[in-house]
N, C-alpha and C positions, 0 to 999 in steps of 0.2 A: 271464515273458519277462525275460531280462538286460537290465538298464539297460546303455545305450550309453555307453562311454567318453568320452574325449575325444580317445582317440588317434584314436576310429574319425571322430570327426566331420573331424580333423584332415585324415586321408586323405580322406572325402568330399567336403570342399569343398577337396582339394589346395593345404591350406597346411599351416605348422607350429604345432605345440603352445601356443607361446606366443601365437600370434595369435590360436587361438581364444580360450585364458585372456583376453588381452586386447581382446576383442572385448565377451566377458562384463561384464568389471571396470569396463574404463576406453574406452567404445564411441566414444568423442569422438577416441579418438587412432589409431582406424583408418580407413582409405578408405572411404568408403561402396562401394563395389562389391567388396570386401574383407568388409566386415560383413554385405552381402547373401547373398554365398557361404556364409559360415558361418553364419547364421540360417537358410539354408533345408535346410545339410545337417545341422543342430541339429534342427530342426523333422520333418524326414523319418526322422531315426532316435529322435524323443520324447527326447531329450538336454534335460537342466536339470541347471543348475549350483545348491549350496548356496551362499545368500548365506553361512552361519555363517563356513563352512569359506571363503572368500573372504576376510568380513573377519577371523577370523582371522592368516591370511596377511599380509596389508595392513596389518592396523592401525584399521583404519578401521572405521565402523559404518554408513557409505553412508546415513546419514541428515544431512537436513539441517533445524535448529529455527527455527520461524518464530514469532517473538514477537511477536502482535499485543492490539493495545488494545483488541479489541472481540469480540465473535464472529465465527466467521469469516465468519458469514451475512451482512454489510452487503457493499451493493456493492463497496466499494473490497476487503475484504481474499478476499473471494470471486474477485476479479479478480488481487488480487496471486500469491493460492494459483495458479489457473490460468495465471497468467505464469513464474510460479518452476518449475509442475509440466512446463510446456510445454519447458522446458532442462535440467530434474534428469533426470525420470524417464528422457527416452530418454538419460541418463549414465548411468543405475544406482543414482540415490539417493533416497529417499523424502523428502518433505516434510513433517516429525511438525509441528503448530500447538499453541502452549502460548497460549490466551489469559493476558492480562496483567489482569486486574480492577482490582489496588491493588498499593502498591508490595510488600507485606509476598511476595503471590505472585511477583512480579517476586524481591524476594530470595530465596525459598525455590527457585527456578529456580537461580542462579548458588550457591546451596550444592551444593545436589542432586548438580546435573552433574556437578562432578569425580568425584563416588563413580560416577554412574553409566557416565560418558565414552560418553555413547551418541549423539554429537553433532559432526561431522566440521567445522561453520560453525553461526553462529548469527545469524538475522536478524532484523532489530529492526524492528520497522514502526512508525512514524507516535507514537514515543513515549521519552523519553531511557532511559538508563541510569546508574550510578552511579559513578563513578572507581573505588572497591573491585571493582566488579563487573565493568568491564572487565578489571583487573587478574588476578582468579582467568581469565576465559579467556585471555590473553596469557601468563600460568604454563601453560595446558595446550598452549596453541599453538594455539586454536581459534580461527579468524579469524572477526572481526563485520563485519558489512554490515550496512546501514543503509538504512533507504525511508522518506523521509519523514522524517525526525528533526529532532528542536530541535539537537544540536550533535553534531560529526562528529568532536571530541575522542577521541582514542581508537580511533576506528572503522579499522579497513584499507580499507573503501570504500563507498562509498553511493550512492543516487540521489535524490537531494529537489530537491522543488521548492520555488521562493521564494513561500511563502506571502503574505507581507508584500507584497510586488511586486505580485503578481498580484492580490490584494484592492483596494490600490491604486487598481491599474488600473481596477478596476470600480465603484471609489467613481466616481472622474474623469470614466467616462462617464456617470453621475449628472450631477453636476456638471454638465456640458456640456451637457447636457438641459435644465439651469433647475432643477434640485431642490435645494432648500438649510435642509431639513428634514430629515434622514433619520435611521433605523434601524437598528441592529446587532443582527440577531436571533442571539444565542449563546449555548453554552449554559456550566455549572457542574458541575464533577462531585464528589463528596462527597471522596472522595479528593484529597486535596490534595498529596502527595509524588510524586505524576505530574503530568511536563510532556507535555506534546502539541504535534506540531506546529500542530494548526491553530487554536493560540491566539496566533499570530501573525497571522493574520488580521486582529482585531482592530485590532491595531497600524497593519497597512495602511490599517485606516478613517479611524485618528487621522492620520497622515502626512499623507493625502489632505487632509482638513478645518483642520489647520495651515497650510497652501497657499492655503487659501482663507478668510479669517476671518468671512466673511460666511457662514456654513453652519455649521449648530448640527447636532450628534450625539447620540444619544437610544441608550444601549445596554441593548435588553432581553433580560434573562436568565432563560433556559429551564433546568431540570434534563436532564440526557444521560445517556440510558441508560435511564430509566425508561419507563415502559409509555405514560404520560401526558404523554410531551415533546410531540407533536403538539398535544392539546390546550392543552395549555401555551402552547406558541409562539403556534398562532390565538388564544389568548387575550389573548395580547401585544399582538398586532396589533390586533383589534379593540377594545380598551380602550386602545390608543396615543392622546396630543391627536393632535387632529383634524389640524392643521399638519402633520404627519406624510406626507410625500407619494411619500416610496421606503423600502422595505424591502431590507437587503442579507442575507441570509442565511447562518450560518457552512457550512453545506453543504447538499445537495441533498433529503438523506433529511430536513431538516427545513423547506424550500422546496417541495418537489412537493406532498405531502400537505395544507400548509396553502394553496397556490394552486387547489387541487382542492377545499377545504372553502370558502374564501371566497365562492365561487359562491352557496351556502344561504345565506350573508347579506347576498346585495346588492351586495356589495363587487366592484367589473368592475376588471380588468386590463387592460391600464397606464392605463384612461380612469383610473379613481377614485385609485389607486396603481399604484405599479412596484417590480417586484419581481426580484431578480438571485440567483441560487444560487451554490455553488461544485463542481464537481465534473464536470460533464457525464453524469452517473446515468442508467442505461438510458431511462428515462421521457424526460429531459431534451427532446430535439430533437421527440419525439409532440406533448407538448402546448407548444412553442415557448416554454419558459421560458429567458431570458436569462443567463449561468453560464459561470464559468469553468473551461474544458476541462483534464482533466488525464487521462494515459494508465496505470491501474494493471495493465494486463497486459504494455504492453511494459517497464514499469516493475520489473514481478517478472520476466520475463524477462531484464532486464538486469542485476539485483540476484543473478541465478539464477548466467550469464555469470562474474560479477565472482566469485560464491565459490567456483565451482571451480577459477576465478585462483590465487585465495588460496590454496585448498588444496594445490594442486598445486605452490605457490609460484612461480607464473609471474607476473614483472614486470607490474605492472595499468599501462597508460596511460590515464592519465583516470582517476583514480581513483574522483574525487568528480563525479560529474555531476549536472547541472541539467537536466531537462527543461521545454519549453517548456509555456507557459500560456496559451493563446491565450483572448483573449472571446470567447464564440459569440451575438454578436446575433440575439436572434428577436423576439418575439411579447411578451417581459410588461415591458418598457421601454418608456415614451413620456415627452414634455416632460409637466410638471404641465398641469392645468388652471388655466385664467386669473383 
């Protein structure tokens, strides 16, 4: 059978040439009842367009690089993929994920690329970058967006949230409870020439307890990323002095699992201690753990949004945004006992 043209789709769905090309290309800058015509008269005569020969044309590699700190299996960058994939894909671009392990992989990324230029935007999740290394994509002209990052220096646009803030926030309602012993369960990562956002958290605890001088801070530190951080963390906790009467958590994946293991040792929630996560993690609101809310899908869909901005070089308003961090009061917060 003869593959179908594009003049023939052209005629079938009674537009012109170019519309279908760019219906293909760039699907954001046609009508939707425009785009429906031509997919279904694409579809009816088995019509597919080569990406090669597209980006050829274009310039473009119709992918877009997502540079995360972790695998992409944890909930947050599982969600961020799904936010980013939820506004590229139906554009026409692929979401290639370079995990970030240490910085040396982080530099061999921003060497690599120019040779490769297989890279239209680059997003940076939840972890800095380096002055040089911004620099090499601002020579290609390849815009950065940012989720989550320690600093926006550099970046064409980003979405983070105020960690500091928002930890804060959940010390204080600590605080307001009557607890004035508490916990920073966080963890260490061997890599030390990565920063991370969520080691601003931290900071949040200290702020909170400067505010307050009658409230002493206890920071126990877990290894990140290891097989045995969970065990680690319950370890923490269960070997904390006894005065010890709230646990703050730096995120969820290491809050759930140890609120679920404390049970085997007696240890009840919020009678005995209280306990507060960060992230709002699937599990989160099932078993009524207390945690601050943060949105990583609308978060990559906005991060998705802003870099076809860029690419396209369409004026961003709002560049840098903040989304909201709401506390989600449940079930593993209570006053001490007396």
């Amino acid at each position: 059978m003869t593959k179908a043209s594009i003049q023939a789709v052209a005629r079938e769905a009674g537009v012109s040439v170019s519309t279908v090309s760019r219906t293909f290309a760039k699907p954001d800058l046609v009508l939707p009842e425009t785009r429906d015509k031509v997919m279904a008269a694409a579809e009816k005569l088995d019509y597919s367009i080569s990406r090669s020969a597209a980006a050829l044309k274009s310039g473009q590699s119709f992918r877009i690089a997502l540079l995360a700190s972790e695998t992409i299996t944890t909930w947050f960058n599982s969600n961020i993929f799904a936010g980013l994939d939820s506004v590229l894909r139906p554009a026409g671009y692929d979401t290639v994920v370079y995990p970030m392990r240490s910085a040396s992989e982080r530099r061999d990324f921003f060497v690599d690329l120019p040779v490769r230029r297989n890279a239209d935007a680059v997003i940076v999740s939840s972890f800095n970058i380096e002055p040089d290394e911004v620099a090499r994509l601002k020579h290609m002209h390849v815009p950065i967006v940012g989720i989550n990052i320690p600093s926006t220096e550099g970046v064409d646009a980003a979405v983070s949230i105020d960690d500091r803030t928002a930890t804060r926030a959940a010390i204080e309602h600590l605080i307001a409870l009557g607890h004035r012993r508490i916990a920073f369960v966080g963890g260490y990562r061997a890599e030390t020439n990565m920063r991370y956002s969520a080691e601003a958290r931290l900071q949040g605890m200290l702020d909170a307890t400067d505010a307050h001088p009658d409230v002493e801070v206890t920071h126990l530190k877990v290894p990140r990323g290891s097989a045995d951080e969970t065990s680690a963390a319950l370890n923490a906790v269960l070997t904390a002095p006894a005065d010890i009467t709230a646990y703050c958590f730096e995120d969820d994946d290491l809050a759930l699992p140890v609120l679920y293991r404390l049970r085997q040792y007696g240890r009840r929630v919020p009678q005995d201690l209280s306990i507060i996560g960060f992230d709002d993690a699937g599990l989160a609101p099932a078993v009524g753990l207390t945690t601050v809310h943060q949105d990583p899908f609308a978060m990559g869909a906005d991060a998705g949004r802003l870099a076809m901005d860029a690419i396209a070089g369409t004026p961003i308003e709002a560049a840098f945004r903040q989304p909201p961090t709401p506390l989600m009061l449940r079930e593993t917060t209570a006053p001490p006992r007396a």
